[in-house]
C-alpha positions as CSV (number, residue, x, y, z in Angstrom):
1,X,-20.1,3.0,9.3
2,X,-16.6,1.4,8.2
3,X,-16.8,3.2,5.1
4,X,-17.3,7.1,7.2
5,X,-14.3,5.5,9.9
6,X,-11.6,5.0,6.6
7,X,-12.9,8.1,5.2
8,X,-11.8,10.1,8.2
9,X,-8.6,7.9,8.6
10,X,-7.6,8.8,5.0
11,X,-8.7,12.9,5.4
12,X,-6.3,12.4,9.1
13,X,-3.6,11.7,6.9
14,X,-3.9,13.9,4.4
15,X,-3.9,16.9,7.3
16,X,-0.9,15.4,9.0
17,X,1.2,14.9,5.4
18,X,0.1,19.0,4.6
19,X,1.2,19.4,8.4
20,X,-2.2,20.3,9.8
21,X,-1.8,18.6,13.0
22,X,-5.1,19.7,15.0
23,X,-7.5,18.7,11.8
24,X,-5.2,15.2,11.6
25,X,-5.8,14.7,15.6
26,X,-9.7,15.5,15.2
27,X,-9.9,13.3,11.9
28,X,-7.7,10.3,13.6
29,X,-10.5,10.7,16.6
30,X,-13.8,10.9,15.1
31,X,-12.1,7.7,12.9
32,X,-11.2,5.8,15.8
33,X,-14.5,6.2,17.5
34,X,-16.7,5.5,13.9
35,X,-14.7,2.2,13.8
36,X,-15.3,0.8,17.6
37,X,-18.8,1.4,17.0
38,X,-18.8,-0.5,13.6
39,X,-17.0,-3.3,15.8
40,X,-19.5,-2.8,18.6
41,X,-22.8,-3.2,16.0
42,X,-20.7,-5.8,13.8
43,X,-20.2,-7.8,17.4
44,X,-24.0,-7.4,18.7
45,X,-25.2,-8.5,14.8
46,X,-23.3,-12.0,14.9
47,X,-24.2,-12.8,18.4
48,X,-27.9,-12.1,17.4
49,X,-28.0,-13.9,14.1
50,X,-26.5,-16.8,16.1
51,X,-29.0,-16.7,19.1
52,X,-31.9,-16.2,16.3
53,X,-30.2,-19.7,14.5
């Protein structure tokens, strides 16, 4: 999931530099989004390995 959230970020960046600002908004978004949920699942993982302990 972090891997598909820096993908985006990277592809948002390379819109914005060639000026393609609705494809660097969309990119930016769908990045921001992939990245709370891997902080979300990351989050949920610990506290369950550490109730399971």
């Amino acid at each position: 999931m972090l891997h598909y959230a820096v993908v985006f970020f990277i592809i948002a960046i390379i819109a914005a530099v060639f000026g393609f600002g609705g494809i660097a908004a969309g990119a930016a978004g769908i990045a921001k989004i992939l990245f709370i949920i891997f902080l979300v699942l990351a989050v949920v993982s610990l506290i369950a390995n550490v109730v399971k302990k």
